[in-house]
C-alpha positions, 0 to 999 in steps of 0.5 A, a space after each residue: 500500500 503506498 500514501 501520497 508521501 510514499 511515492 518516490 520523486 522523479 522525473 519530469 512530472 513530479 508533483 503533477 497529480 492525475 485521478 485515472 478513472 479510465 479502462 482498458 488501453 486508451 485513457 490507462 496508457 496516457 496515465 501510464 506514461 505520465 506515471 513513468 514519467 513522475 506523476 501521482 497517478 490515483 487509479 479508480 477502479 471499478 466496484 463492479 468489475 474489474 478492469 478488462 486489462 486485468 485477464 488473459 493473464 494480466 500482462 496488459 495491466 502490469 504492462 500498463 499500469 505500473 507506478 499507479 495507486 488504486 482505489 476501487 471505488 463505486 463513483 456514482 453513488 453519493 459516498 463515492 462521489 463525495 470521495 471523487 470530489 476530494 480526490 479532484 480537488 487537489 488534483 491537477 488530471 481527470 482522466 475518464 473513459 465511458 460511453 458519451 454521456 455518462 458522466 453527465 448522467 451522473 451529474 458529473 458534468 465538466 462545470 461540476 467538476 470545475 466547480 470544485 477545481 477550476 485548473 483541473 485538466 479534464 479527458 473524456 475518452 470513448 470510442 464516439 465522442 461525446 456528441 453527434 449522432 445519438 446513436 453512435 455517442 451511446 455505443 460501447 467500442 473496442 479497437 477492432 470495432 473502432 479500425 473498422 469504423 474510422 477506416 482503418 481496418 479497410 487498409 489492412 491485410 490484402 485486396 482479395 482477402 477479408 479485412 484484418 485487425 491490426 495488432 495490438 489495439 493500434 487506434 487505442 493506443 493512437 488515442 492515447 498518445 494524442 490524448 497525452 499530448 492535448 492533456 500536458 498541453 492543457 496542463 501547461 496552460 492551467 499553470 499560466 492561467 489557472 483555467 482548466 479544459 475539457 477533451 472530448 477525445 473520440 477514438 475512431 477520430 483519432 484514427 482517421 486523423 493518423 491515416 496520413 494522406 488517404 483520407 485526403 487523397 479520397 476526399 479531394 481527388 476521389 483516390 481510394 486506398 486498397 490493402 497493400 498486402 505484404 509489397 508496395 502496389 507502385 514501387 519495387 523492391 519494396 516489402 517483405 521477402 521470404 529468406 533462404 532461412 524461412 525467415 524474412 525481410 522487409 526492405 525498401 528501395 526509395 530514394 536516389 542515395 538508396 538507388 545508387 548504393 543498392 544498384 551498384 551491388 546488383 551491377 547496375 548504375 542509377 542513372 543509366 537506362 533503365 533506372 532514370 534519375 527522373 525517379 528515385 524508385 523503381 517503378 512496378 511493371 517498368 522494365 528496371 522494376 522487373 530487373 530490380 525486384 528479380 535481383 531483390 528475390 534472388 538475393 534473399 532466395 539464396 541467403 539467410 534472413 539475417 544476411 540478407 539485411 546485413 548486405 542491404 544495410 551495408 550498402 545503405 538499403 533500409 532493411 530489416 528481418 521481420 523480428 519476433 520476441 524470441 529474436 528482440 530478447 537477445 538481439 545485441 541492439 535491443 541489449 546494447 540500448 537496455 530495452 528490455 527490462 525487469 522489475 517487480 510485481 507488487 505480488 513478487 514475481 519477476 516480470 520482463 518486459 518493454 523499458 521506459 521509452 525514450 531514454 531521458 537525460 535530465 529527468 529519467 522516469 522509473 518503476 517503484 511498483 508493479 501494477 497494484 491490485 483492486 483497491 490495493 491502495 484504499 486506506 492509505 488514498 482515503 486517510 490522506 484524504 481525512 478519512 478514519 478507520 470506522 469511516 473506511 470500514 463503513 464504506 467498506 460495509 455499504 460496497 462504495 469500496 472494495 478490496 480483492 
């Protein structure tokens, strides 16, 4: 268990506070991050269910939730409420994640809770938004039916195949991050001015927005975008390739420094026909594109994966073999850069897993616990919050709190 004097100082936001009442991926990771990075981060978690993070073995939660404090705490009833108007009160982030409207429902509307703190900094994530058409702001929405609704999932996979869902949970985690950057920068501005702000952040925008030019080619020039499967659609030698090993490769011929250094090693010269320097690519279906992709087949027909990228690296050719876990745990870059990392469960197991990214100078983040069980941390939140022991055991009597 761990008060509010428990929790180590470091990093860049050290002293910030954020009250998480968020679940599953998009609102918990821009709480994560700020918690590797020094925050209190007051983790409210449902009295009703536990977090959907928490199954299939719990390594989404502990891969997300570490450094957090938690309370379980049934938020709308009036002892709950009266619970998170005291949490919000001195905090500087309210993070939330639920159906549109939902907390407006409960009377717990963004001037409500500006009412009690006018800096706080407030995140409304869902998958629909908080407004628009009724129907969709009430839907519930999880990342695979978000990609298919922003999009994104129709740019998956390959042209004569179904769609796919891309791993792992990418819109999640696209309306985390966007979410984290709207959130520090609001806090920035609560700080100059003492005025708090509200985002309404819907994932399936989120998604659509990181879509880099396709919406825009569609919506101006009525270009649709198709599946590219494992190669590009224009360029050759552009996509994944299968070694002599049975392992893989995805490589990339683009760009005229690119196309000199690799064309010399297959005996050609960019610049002479027919590789023009009218384009720094190999175009599919030209007469240099076929020659291109046949050299590119060849080499990795008759060469292991890992020698494979090695030629193609050497001579300046963006090139890698497609990695697995089992090859990231030992490969000398990811050991040499420390980017797999241990620590401990709050239970006292051993864990492994992605470190604390991007390696900071000044301000480093770090890990000082696990991902804490539900309401791990109740008395310790609510005595630094006035409450006494017959207080707390009462709120445990009424189910307002819970421990498990």
């Amino acid at each position: 268990m761990a008060k509010r004097a428990d929790v180590p100082e470091f990093g860049m936001l050290r002293g910030v506070t954020v009250v998480n009442a968020s679940t599953v991926v998009a609102g918990p990771i821009a709480a994560s991050l700020m918690a590797e990075m020094g925050a209190d981060v007051i983790w409210i978690e449902s009295t009703k269910s536990p977090d959907t993070n928490r199954g299939k073995g719990g390594m989404g939660a502990e891969c997300d939730r570490k450094n957090m404090r938690n309370i379980s705490l049934d938020i709308p009833s009036p002892e709950g409420r009266e619970i998170l108007k005291k949490l919000l009160t001195n905090a500087d982030i309210f993070i939330e994640s639920s159906k549109g409207g939902t907390y407006t429902k409960w009377g717990l509307t963004d001037e409500v809770l500006w009412s009690w703190n006018p800096k706080l900094v407030i995140a409304h994530f869902s998958g629909y938004g908080q407004s628009g058409d009724p129907d969709y702001v009430s839907r519930g929405c999880y990342d695979p039916v978000c990609q298919a609704f922003s999009g994104y999932m129709a740019l998956q996979g390959f042209k004569d195949r179904e769609p796919l869902a891309g791993r792992e949970v990418p819109t999640d985690y696209l309306a985390g991050l966007s979410g984290l950057a709207n959130i520090l920068a609001a806090l920035r501005y609560a700080d100059k001015t003492g005025k708090g702000e509200s985002f309404d952040i819907a994932q399936f925008e989120m998604a659509a927005r990181f879509q880099n030019k396709l919406p825009m080619d569609y919506f101006n020039d009525r270009k649709t975008a198709a599946p590219l499967g494992a190669h590009n659609d224009i360029t050759a030698a552009w996509g994944t390739y299968r070694c002599k090993d049975g392992n893989y490769v995805y490589l990339m011929f683009l760009g005229a420094g690119v196309m000199k250094r690799g064309l010399k090693y297959f005996g050609y010269e960019f610049g002479v026909d027919p590789f023009p320097t009218t384009q720094n690519f190999a175009k599919i279906g030209t007469e240099g594109g076929t020659i291109l992709e046949a050299k590119v087949k060849e080499l990795c027909n008759t060469h292991d994966a890992i020698e494979v990228e090695n030629i193609l690296c050497g001579m300046g050719v963006p090139c890698s073999r497609v990695m697995t876990y089992e090859m990231m745990e030992t490969q000398p870059h990811y050991v040499a850069r420390h980017t797999i990392k241990e620590w401990d469960a709050v239970d006292g197991r051993h864990l492994k897993g992605v470190a604390l990214v991007p390696a900071v100078t000044n301000n480093p983040g770090q890990i000082w616990r696990g991902c804490p069980t539900i309401g791990m941390d109740n008395e310790d939140i609510l005595s630094d919050l006035g409450y006494d022991k017959a207080e707390i055991a009462k709120l445990y009597e009424s189910g307002v709190i819970r421990k498990v």
